[in-house]
N, C-alpha and C positions, 0 to 999 in steps of 0.2 A: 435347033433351038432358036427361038424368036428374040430379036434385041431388045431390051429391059430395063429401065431406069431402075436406080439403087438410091436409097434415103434413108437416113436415122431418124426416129421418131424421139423427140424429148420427153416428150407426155402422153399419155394413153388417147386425150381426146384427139392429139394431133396424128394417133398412127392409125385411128378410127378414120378420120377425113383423107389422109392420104390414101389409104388401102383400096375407097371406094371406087374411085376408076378401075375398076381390072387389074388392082393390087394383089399381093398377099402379104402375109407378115412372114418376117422371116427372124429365128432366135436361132436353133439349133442347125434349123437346115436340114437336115437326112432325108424325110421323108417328101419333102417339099421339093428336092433333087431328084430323088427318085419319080416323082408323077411329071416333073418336067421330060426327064427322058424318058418314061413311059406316053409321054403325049396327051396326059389326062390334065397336064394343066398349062398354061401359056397368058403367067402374068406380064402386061404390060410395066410393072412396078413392082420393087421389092423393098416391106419398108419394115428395116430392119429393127426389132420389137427391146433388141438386147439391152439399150441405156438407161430403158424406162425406170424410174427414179423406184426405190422400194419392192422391186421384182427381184434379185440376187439373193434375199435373206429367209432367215429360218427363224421363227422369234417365238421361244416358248414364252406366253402365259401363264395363267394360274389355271384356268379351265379350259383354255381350246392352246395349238400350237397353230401358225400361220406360215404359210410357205408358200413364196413367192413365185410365180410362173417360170421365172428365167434360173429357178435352183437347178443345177443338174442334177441327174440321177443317181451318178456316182458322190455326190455333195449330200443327197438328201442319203442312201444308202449309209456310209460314212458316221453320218452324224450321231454323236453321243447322244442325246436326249432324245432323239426321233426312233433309236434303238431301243431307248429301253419304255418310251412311252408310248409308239406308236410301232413296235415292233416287225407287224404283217408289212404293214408301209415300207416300212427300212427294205426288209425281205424283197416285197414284192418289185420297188426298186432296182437290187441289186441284179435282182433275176432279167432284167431287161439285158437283150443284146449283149454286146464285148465291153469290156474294159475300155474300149477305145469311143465305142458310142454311148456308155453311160458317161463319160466326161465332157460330150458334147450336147445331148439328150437333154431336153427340158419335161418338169413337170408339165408344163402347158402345152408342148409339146405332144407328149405322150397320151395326155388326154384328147387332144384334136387329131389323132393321125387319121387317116383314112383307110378305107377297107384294103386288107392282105389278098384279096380272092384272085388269084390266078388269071382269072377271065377280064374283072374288071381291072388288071391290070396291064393284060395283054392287047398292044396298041391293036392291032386288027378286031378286034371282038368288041363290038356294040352291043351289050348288056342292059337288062333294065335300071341299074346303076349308073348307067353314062346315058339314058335316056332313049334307050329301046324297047322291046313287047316281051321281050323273054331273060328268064334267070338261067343258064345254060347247066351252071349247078346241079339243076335238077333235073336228075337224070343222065348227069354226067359225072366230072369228076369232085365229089364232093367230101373227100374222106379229111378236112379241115372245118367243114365248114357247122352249120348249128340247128343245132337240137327244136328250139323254140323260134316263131318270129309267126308274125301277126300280118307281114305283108308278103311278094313273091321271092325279094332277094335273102337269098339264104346266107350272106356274109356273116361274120359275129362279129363282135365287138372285141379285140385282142388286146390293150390296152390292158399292162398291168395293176398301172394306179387306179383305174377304173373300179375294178374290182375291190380291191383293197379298199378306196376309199367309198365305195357304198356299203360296205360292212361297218366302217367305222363311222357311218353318218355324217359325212364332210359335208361342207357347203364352199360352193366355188363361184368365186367374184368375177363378174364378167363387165366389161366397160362395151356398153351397147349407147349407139351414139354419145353425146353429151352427159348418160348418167351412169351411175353401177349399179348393176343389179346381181343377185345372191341366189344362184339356182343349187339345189340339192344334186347330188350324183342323178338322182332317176330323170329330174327332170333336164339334166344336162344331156340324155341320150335318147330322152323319148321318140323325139320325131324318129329319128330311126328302126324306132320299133313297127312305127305302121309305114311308112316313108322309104321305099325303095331305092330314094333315091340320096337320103342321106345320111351321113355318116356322125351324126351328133346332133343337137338342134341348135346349134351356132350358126347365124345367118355368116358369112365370108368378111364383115366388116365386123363382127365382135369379135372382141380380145380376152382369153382369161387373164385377169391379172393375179390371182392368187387364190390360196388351198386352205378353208378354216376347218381343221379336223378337232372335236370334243375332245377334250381330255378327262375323261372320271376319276375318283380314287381307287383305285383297284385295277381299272384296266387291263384286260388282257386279249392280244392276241395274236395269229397267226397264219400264216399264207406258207401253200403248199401248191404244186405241181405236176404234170407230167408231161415231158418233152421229149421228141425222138432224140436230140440233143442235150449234151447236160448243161452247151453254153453254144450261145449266138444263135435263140431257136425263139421263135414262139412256142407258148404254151397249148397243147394240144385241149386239154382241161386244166384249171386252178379254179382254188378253193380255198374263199380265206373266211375265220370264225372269229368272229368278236364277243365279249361281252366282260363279263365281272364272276366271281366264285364266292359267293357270300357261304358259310355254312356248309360247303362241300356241294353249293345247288348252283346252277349259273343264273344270272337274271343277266336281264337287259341283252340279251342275246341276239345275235344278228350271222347268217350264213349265207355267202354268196358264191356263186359261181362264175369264173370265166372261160371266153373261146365256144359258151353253148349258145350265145342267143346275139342278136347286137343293140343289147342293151346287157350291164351285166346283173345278171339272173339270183332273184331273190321272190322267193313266197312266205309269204304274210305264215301261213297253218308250217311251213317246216320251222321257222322260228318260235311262234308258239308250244309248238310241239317241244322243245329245247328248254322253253322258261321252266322257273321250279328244278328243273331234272340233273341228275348228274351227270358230269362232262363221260360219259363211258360210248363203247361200240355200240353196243346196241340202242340205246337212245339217240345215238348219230343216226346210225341205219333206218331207223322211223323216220327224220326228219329229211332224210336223204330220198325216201320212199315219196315224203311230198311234195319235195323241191322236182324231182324228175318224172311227177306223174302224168303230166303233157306232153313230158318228152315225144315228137314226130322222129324216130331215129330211119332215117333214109338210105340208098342203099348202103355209103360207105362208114354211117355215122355212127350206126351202132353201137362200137367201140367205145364210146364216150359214155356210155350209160353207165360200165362195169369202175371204170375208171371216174367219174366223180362221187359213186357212193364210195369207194375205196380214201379217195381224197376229202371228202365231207368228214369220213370218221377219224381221218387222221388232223384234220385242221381244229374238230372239236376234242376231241381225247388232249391233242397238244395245249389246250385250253387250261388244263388241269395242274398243269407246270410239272 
């Protein structure tokens, strides 16, 4: 491990100018420990994000709830109002990791981790992820990895909040140089979708500072699972269902996927497919039917086909209360 200067940032602009030298930011720490002694990273600077003034809170509104980068997991999981208004979120939350790393875990955090994949983590293995010609993935061991992806590295995108929060149509405030700027979920992960080589489209000097997720009246939703583990596991596939139950009919509907793609995975026709209809199986299974109609299932991926129409119909049915 390389020696390291350590610095508290008072204010977003200030941990934006420090970072840039061959900094990182550093809140929860976990996985930012992890790529150091994996060898995938070697910050000169570590500047630590945790004081930033307005980052520790949870502040319901009247129409949206706001959550601060530096909430932890176990804080946000916890919390009365984010339970019963933003429910999948709580869920999706709680579902991360131990007791022990949801107390340290940051939302902002969790949304910036980097790729899980074995290869690109394994110090000897030069991957198209660390700027090599090949994704070893393919055609090798890839029984984690994703369904969808538009470029050659097959990683996904594992992040819980991730998912959760593009069902519920968040928008996440990000401090890019001197101003803030307000990217949607999709556009917070796109480069990665064609971009092998990255892991979110956060240049290394932006900061999330916070989480503006809608709040409707009616609101409902829900986030579901499948893990070889029932705790301290990522999620093999999740699936979480948003919308509203007017009349026994859902509107405003929204179904996402994660762990299949690394971006997480939402079509336009399986949501449509949803508006108007009733929260039941078999109208899930149609929309399940278009969410995973591109599905590439590879040698080991297969798997994951059977298992998100199973979790699609359980995230929409749980819709129905």
């Amino acid at each position: 491990m390389n020696a390291f200067s350590y610095v508290t940032a008072q204010t977003a602009g200030s941990a934006v100018e420090l970072v840039r030298e061959r900094g990182r930011f550093l809140a929860g720490g976990m996985d930012l420990l992890g790529e150091i002694k994996d060898g995938l990273a070697e910050p000169a600077v570590l500047v630590n994000v945790k004081a930033l003034p307005g980052t520790r809170e949870i502040v319901v509104a009247k129409d949206k709830v706001v959550i601060g980068a530096n909430v932890t997991l176990a804080t946000l999981a916890e919390h009365a109002e984010a339970k019963k208004l933003l429910p999948a979120l709580a869920q999706a939350a709680d579902a991360v990791g131990s007791p022990q790393m949801r107390n340290v875990g940051t939302v902002g955090g969790n949304l910036a981790q980097h790729s899980r994949c074995w290869y690109y983590r394994q110090r000897d293995v030069r991957c198209v992820k660390k700027g090599g010609s090949r994704c070893f993935a393919r055609g090798g061991e890839n029984k984690y990895h994703s369904l969808f992806t538009k470029n050659m590295c097959l990683s996904p995108c594992v992040s819980n909040l991730a998912v959760a929060l593009s069902a519920l149509d968040a928008a996440v405030v990000v401090q890019r140089g001197a101003k803030t700027v307000t990217l949607a979920i999709a556009q917070l992960y796109e480069r990665a979708w064609s971009e092998p080589k990255a892991h979110h489209s956060l240049a290394a000097d932006e900061l999330i500072l916070r989480v503006e997720v809608p709040v409707a009246a009616g609101a409902r939703s829900a986030y579901v699972r499948i893990a070889e583990k029932n705790e301290f596991d990522w999620a093999l596939v999740s699936c979480v269902a948003a919308g509203r139950i007017e009349g026994g009919k859902l509107r405003g509907v929204r179904v996402a996927l994660g762990s299949v793609a690394p971006i997480p995975w939402q079509v336009k026709e399986a949501n449509a497919a949803l508006e108007g209809r009733e929260p039941t199986a078999e109208n899930a299974a149609k929309a399940a039917e278009r969410l995973l109609k591109d599905a590439e299932p590879r040698e080991q991926i297969g798997y994951k086909i059977p298992i998100a129409q199973a979790l699609v119909k359980r995230a929409v049915t749980a819709l129905a209360g």
